[in-house]
LODOMI-969577 format. One record per residue (C-alpha): residue in one letter; x, y, z. Coordinates in pm, whole numbers, padded with zeros to 5 digits, always signed. Example, Ala and Ser with C-alpha at 12.3 -4.5 7.8 and 13.67 -1.06 7.14 Angstrom:
BEGIN
a+01230-00450+00780;s+01367-00106+00714;
//
This chain:
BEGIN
x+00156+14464+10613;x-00083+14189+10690;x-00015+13839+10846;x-00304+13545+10841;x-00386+13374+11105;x-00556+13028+11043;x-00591+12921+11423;x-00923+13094+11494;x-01257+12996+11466;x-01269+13238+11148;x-00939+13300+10982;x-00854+13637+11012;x-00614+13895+10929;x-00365+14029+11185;x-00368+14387+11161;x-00086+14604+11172;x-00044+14966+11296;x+00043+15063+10966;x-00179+14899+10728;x-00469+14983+10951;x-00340+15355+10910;x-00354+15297+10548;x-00703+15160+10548;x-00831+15503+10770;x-00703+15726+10560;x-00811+15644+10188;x-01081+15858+10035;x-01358+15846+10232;x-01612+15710+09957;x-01338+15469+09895;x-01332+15357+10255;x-01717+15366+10354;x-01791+15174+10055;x-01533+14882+10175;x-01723+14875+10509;x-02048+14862+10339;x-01966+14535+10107;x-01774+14414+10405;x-02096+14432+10633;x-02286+14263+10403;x-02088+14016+10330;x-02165+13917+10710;x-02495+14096+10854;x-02821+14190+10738;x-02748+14602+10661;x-03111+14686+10758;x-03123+14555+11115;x-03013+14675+11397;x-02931+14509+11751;x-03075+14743+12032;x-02933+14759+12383;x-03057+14934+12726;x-02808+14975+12939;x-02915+15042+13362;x-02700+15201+13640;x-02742+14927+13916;x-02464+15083+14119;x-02360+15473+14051;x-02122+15689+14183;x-01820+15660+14447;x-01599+15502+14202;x-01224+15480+14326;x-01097+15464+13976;x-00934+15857+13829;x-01118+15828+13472;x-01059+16152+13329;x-01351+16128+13143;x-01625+16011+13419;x-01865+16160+13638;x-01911+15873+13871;x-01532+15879+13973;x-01541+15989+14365;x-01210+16206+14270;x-01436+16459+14038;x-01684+16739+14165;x-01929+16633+13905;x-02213+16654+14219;x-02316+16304+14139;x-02375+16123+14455;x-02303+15735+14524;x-02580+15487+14544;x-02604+15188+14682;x-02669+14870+14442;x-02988+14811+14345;x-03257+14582+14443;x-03297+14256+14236;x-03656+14313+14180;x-03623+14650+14076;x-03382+14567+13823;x-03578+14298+13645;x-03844+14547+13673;x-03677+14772+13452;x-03567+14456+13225;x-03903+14426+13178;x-03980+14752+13077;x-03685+14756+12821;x-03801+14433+12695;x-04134+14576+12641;x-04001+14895+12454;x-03811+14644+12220;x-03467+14648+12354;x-03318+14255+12297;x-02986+14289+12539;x-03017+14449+12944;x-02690+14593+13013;x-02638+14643+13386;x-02332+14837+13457;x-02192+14922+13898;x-01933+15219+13970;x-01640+15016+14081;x-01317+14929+14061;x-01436+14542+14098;x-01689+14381+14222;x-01694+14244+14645;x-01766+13909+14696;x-02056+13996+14923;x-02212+14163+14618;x-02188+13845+14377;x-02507+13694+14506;x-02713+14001+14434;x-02601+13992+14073;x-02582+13592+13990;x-02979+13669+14094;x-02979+13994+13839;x-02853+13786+13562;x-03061+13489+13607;x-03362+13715+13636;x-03289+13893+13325;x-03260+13582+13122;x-03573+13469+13216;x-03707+13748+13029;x-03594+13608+12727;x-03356+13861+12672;x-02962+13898+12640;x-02767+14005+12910;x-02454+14199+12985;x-02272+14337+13260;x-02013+14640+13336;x-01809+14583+13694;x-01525+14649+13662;x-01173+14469+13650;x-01291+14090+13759;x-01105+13755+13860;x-01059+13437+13755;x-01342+13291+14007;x-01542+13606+13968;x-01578+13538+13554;x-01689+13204+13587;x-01945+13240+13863;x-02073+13538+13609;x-02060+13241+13299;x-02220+12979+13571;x-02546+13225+13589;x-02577+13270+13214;x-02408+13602+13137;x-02424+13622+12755;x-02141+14004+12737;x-01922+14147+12986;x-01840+14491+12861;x-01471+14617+12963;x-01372+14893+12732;x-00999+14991+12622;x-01086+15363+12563;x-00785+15446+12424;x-00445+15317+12218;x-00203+15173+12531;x+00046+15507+12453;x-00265+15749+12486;x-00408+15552+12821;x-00211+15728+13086;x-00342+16055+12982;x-00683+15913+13048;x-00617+15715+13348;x-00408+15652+13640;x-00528+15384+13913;x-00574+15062+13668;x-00320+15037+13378;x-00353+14929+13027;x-00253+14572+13089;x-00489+14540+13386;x-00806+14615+13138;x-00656+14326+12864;x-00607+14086+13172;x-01003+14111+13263;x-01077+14054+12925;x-00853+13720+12902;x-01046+13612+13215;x-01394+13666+13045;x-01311+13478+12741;x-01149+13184+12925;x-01471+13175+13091;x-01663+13132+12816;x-01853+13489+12823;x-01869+13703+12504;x-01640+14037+12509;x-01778+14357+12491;x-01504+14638+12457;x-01458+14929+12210;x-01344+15266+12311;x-01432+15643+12364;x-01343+15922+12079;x-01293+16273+12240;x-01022+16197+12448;x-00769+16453+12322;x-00623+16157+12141;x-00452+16163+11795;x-00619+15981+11505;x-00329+15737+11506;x-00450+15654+11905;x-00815+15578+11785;x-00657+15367+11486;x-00397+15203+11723;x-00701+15127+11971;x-00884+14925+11672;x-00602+14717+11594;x-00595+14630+11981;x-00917+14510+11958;x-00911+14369+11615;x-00550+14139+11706;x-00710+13989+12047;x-00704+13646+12064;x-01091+13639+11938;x-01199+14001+11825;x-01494+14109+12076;x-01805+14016+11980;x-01920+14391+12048;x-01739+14697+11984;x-01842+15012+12151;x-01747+15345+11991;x-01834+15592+12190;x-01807+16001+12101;x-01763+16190+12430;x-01982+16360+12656;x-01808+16642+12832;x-01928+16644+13212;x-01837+16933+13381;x-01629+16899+13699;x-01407+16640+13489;x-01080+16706+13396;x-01202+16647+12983;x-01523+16873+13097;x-01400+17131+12813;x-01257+16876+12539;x-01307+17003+12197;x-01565+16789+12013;x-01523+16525+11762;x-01483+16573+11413;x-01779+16415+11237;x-01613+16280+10926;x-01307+16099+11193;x-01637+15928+11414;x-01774+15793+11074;x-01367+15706+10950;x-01340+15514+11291;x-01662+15311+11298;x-01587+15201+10919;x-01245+15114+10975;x-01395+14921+11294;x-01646+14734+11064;x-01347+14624+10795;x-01104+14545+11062;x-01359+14318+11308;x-01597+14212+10996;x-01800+13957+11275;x-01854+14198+11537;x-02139+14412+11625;x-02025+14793+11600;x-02218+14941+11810;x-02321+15349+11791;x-02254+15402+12148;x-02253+15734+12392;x-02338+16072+12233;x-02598+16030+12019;x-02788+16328+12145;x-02505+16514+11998;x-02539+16364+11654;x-02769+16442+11349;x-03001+16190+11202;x-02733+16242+10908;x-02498+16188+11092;x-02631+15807+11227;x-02725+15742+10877;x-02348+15741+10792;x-02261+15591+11072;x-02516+15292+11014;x-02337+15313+10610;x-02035+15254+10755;x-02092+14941+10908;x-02262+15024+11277;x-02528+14742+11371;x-02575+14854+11725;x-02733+15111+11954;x-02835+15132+12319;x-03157+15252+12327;x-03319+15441+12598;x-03334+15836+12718;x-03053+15775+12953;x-02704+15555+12985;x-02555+15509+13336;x-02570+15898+13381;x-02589+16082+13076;x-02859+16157+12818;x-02968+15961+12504;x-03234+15995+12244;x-03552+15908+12312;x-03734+15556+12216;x-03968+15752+11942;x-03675+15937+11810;x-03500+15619+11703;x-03829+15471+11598;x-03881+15782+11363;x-03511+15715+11282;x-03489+15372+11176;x-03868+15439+10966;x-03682+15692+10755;x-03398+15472+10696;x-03611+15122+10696;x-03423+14955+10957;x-03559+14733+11160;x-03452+14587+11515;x-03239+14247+11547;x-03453+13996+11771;x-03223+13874+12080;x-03010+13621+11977;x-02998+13728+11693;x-02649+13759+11494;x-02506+13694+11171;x-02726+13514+10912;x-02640+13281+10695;x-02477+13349+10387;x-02699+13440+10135;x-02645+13407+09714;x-02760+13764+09658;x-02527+13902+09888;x-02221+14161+09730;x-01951+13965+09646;x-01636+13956+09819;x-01357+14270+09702;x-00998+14335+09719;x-00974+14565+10031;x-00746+14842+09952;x-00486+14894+10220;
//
């Protein structure tokens, strides 16, 4: 069952493991057109926030993540780099900006950030939102005094993913528990900063793991404002190097349950696009994702090309959020509101 909870901002539902269960597992036409109505209900459902995220810091990471080939503990032959020049960064920002992306996502290799470092990326921030554009930042696990200097510069998203249901997380990773990842997020929020944090499909998780990782998300004290769902991308000399791919139909069954579950988020269509068919975005984008980073690489792996979402989003007539951009107003012509079926 269900409980309300009338404290928020936006009165939600509290979701539990069972009735979100319920809610992945109906007939898929059923289920993708619940996410539809319920994405119109609260975003435009031909536009399409766009993202470029940079490496500023790659490599030598401390941290076990089965799945990563910037973790110093895997022969993935990536080497470590130092962090990158301010001016270099905004350089890049400026590039992205140029190419259309609204949001600059700059993510470092580490367990968390060094105080010595702060400076350097107080500067990266404020340089970024000079641009006029959104900005976000990956760092690892961060403080209390850490996520307010962050909020004192400006940061609009700090991106700190789950990956996983709590039971499945040990599987995945060793040196920073569950908890730890829920506490950085608490810091964030009380900070004022919008959360960014989804997961990663591909795991050698169950289906009840991905649906137990949504209601995670969805029963935070505010749901993020961004959720990432990421498909896998096997890197050899990882330990998930030779994990069996995702099943199409389950991606599209997770981002729609996503999109019903966290109706004011941004779902964003994360890691492994290369992988995916134009078919196979178009149901994606059906079932409720409003997000994409865009750009032929993230941190270290491949994505599609800038013209190859431009051809994308001409077939389909999307068109890109501006920054700032969100959730518009309500609007009379909108679908009407309809009993979800749980």
């Amino acid at each position: 069952m269900l409980h309300s909870d009338p404290t928020t901002e936006h009165p939600r539902d509290i979701w539990t493991a069972e009735a979100a269960r319920r809610l992945f597992d109906q007939p898929l036409m059923d289920l993708l057109y619940q996410a539809q109505t319920v994405h119109r209900q609260h975003f435009d459902p031909n536009r399409v926030q766009m993202s470029r995220l940079l490496s500023i810091k790659t490599g030598g990471c401390p941290e076990d993540c089965s799945y990563c080939s910037q973790s110093a503990r895997h022969a993935s032959g990536l080497s470590a780099s130092k962090l990158m020049e301010v001016e270099r960064v905004l350089a890049e920002a400026r590039r992205a900006r140029d190419a259309g992306a609204t949001r600059y996502c700059m993510g470092a290799a580490w367990r968390s950030p060094k105080e010595r470092d702060m400076p350097q990326i107080v500067a990266m921030i404020e340089g970024v939102r000079a641009l006029g554009m959104e900005t976000c930042m990956t760092l690892g696990m961060l403080d209390a005094d850490q996520s307010r200097q962050l909020a004192t510069a400006g940061l609009d998203y700090y991106n700190h993913n789950i990956d996983t249901s709590e039971a499945y997380y040990d599987n995945v990773i060793t040196t920073r528990s569950f908890a730890d990842r829920l506490e950085t997020l608490a810091r964030v929020r009380e900070a004022g900063i919008k959360v960014c944090s989804g997961g990663i499909l591909g795991l050698g998780e169950g289906t009840q793991d991905r649906v137990d990782m949504l209601v995670t998300l969805a029963n935070l004290p505010e749901p993020p404002d961004s959720v990432p769902i990421n498909m896998l991308i096997p890197v050899e000399g990882t330990p998930l190097a030779d994990a069996a791919p995702v099943d199409p139909i389950d991606f599209v069954r997770t981002i729609a349950t996503a999109r019903i579950m966290m109706p004011r988020s941004h779902v964003r269509l994360s890691a492994g696009r290369t992988a995916m068919s134009d078919e196979l975005q178009a149901m994606c984008f059906l079932a409720g994702a409003n997000s994409i980073f865009v750009g032929e690489t993230l941190l270290t792996k491949e994505n599609p090309s800038e013209d190859s979402d431009m051809r994308l989003f001409a077939k389909l007539g999307i068109q890109p959020m501006q920054a700032h951009e969100h959730q518009p107003e309500p609007k009379a012509t909108r679908a009407p509101a309809i009993p979800i079926l749980r």
